[in-house]
C-alpha positions in Angstrom: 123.1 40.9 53.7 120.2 42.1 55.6 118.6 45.9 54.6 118.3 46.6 58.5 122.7 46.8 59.2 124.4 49.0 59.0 128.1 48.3 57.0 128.9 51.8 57.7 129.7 51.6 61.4 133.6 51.8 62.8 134.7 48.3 64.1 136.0 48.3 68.3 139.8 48.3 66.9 139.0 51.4 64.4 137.6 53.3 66.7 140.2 53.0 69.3 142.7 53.7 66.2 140.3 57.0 65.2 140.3 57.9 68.9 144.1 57.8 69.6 145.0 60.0 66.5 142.4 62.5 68.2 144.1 62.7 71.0 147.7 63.0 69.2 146.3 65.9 67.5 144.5 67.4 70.5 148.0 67.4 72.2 150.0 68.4 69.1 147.9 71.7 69.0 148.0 71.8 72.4 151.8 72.1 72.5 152.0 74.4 69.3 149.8 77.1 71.4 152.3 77.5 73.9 155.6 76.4 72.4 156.9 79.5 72.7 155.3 80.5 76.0 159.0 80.5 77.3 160.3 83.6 75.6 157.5 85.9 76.3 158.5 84.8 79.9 161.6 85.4 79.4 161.0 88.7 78.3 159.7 89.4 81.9 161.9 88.0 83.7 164.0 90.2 82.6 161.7 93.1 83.4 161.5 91.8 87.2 165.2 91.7 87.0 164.8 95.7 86.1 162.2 96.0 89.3 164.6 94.3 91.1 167.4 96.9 90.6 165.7 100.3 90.4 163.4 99.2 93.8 159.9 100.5 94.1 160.2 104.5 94.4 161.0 104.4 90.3 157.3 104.4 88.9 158.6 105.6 86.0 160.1 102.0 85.3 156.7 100.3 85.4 155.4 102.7 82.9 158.6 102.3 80.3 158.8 98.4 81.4 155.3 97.1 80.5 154.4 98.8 77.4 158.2 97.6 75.7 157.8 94.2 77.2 153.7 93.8 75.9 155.3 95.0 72.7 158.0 92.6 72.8 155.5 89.7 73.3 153.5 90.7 70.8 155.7 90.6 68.2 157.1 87.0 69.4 153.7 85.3 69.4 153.1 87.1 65.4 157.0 86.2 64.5 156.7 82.6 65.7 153.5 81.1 65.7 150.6 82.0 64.3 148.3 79.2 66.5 149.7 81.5 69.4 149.0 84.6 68.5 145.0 83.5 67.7 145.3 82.3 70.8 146.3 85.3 72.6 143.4 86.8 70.5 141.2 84.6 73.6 139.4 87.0 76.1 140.7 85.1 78.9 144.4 86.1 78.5 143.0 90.3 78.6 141.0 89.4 81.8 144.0 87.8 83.1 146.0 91.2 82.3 143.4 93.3 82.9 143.0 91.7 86.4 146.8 91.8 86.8 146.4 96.2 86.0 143.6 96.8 88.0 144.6 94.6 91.4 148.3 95.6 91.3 147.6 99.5 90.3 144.8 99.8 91.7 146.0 98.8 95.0 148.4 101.7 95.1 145.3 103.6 95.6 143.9 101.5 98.7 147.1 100.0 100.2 149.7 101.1 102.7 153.0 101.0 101.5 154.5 98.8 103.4 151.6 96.0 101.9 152.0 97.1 98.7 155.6 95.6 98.7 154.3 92.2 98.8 151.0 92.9 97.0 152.4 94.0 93.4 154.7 90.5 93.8 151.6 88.3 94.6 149.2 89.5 91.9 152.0 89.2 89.7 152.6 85.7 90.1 148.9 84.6 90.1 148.8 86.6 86.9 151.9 84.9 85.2 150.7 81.9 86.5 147.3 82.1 85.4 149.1 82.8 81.8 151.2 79.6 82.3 148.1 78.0 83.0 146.4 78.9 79.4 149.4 78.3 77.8 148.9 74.5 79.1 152.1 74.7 81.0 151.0 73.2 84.3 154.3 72.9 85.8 155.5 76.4 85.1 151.8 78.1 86.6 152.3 75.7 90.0 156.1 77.4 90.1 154.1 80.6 89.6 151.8 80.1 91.9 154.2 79.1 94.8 156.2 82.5 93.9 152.9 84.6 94.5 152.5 82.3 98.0 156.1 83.5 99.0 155.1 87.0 98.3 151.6 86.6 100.1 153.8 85.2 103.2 156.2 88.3 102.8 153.4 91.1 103.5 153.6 89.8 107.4 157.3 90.7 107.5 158.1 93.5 109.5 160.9 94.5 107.2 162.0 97.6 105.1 159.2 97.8 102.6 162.2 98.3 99.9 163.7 95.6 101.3 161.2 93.1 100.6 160.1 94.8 97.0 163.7 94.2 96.2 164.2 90.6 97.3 160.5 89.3 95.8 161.3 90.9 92.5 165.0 88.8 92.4 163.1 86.0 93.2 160.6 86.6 90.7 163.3 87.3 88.0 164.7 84.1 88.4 162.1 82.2 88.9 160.1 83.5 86.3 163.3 82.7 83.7 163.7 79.1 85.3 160.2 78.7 84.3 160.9 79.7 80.9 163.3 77.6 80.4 161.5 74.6 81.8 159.3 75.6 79.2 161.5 75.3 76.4 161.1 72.8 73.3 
């Protein structure tokens, strides 16, 4: 044997062996981080199902809705998968909430009523589907995404401001649990 080769070097086929159970485990973790994405969308659906029913004058909702709902997440992603929940620990998932807060209350402060109807329904969806998309469910964040189109074509509509609150938020409700069950194991 000659002193300048080196027998420590991967043959073509082990390599492409080495490689593929990489990838299996890239994707394994991959679908362990947001296996259970679908329940913590579940959870607001149901909340946009709420909006849906007490219309937009009932602030009061919002402020009982969210914090029992964040709660409710919370103790899904600690319950069921620990990978998840370290996950969630990732600063991108608070400036996608945080964005979510600010744009959505913070344009109660700026916005004419009328806009607002469509408003909270679009940042919502870019939100959720900005969550969908760090969850590595690509699918559900393009369904997402089309939602917060529809409610960006609704703040044209010369309608009852409820009118259109009401209607975006049923179709956010459902959408947003169709989603979570095409996200389903």
């Amino acid at each position: 044997m000659l002193p300048f080769v080196n027998t420590n070097l991967l043959r073509p086929e082990d390599a492409r062996l080495l490689l593929a159970e990489i990838e299996r485990a890239r994707r394994a973790t991959r679908y362990r981080i947001g296996e259970y994405s679908w329940i913590s969308f579940a959870v607001w659906a149901g909340v946009f199902g709420g909006a849906a029913i007490v219309g937009p004058r009932t602030v009061w909702y919002w402020v009982a809705a969210v914090p029992v709902a964040l709660v409710s997440t919370a103790i899904v992603d600690k319950r069921l998968s620990g990978l998840r929940t370290a996950r969630r620990a990732d600063w991108r998932y608070w400036a996608v909430g945080g964005a979510i807060a600010v744009a959505s209350f913070g344009g109660g402060w700026f916005l004419p009523i009328p806009f607002l109807a469509g408003w909270t329904w679009f940042v919502l969806g870019m939100g959720f589907a900005g969550f969908a998309w760090l969850d590595h469910h690509r699918r559900a964040a393009l369904v997402l995404w089309a939602l917060a189109c529809l409610a960006l074509l609704a703040l044209g509509l010369d309608a009852d401001p409820e009118l259109v609150y009401r209607g975006l938020a049923a179709v956010f409700a459902v959408g947003t649990a169709a989603t979570a069950w095409g996200m389903k194991p």
